[in-house]
C-alpha positions in Angstrom: 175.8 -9.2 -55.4 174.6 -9.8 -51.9 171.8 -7.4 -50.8 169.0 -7.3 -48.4 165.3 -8.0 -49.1 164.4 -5.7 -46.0 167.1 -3.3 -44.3 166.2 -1.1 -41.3 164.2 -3.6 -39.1 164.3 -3.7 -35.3 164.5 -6.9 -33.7 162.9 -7.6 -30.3 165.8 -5.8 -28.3 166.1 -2.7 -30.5 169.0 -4.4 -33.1 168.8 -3.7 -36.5 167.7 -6.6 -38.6 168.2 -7.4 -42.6 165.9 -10.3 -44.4 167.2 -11.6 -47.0 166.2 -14.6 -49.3 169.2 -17.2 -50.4 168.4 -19.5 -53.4 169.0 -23.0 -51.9 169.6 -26.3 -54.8 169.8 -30.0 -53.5 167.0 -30.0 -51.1 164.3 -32.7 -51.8 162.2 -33.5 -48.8 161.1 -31.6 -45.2 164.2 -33.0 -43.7 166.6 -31.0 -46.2 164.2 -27.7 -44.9 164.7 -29.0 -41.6 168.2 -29.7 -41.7 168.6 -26.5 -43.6 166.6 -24.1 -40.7 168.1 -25.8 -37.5 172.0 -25.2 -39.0 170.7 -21.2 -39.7 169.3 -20.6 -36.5 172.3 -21.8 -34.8 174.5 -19.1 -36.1 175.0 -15.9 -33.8 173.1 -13.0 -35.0 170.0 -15.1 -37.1 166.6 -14.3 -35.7 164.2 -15.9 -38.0 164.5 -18.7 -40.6 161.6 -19.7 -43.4 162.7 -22.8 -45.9 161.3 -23.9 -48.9 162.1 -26.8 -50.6 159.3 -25.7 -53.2 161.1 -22.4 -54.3 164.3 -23.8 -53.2 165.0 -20.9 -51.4 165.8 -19.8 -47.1 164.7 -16.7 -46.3 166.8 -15.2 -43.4 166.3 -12.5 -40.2 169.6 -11.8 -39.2 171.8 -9.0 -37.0 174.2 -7.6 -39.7 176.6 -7.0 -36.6 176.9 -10.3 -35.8 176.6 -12.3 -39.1 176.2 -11.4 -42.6 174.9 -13.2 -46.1 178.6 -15.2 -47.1 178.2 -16.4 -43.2 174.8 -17.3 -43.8 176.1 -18.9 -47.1 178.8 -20.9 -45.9 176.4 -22.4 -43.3 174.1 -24.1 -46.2 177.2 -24.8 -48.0 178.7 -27.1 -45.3 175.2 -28.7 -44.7 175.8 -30.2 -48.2 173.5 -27.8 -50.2 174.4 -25.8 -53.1 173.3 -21.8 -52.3 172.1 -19.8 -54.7 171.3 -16.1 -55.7 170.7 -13.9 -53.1 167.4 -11.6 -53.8 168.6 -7.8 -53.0 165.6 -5.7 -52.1 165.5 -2.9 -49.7 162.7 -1.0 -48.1 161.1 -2.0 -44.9 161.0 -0.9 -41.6 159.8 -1.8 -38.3 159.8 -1.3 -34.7 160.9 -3.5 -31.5 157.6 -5.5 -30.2 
């Protein structure tokens, strides 16, 4: 059920990184995407954080040895949001910048 939208990415210091999307329901103005982002980012492990309220979905750059997608999930789920399906792709790669 929970998958990876990109597997195989370094982050900056040569971690590996997975993006994944997370379906997102309740959110209804830029403060929901707001409020949504800031309580991602604080977990250990998340890199990078993209909301929208429009797709009602948060898609997530995180350190699968520090966090992982139920983490990620219970974090929108105490911010009083309702989280969705999680989109599982694989496939890309990069390097550390």
């Amino acid at each position: 059920m929970f998958g990876s939208l990109f597997s195989g990415r370094r982050g900056r210091w040569g971690h590996r990184l997975e993006t994944t999307r997370i379906g997102i329901k309740g959110m209804t103005c830029k403060r929901c995407e707001r409020t949504v982002k800031k309580a991602l980012l604080t977990k250990n492990g998340v890199r990078e954080v993209y909301v929208s309220r429009a797709n009602g979905v948060a898609t997530v750059s995180f350190d699968p040895d520090q966090t992982d997608i139920p983490q990620l999930t219970e974090v929108i789920l105490r911010k009083g949001y309702v989280p969705g399906p999680v989109e599982e792709k694989t496939g890309e790669t990069g390097s550390a910048g």
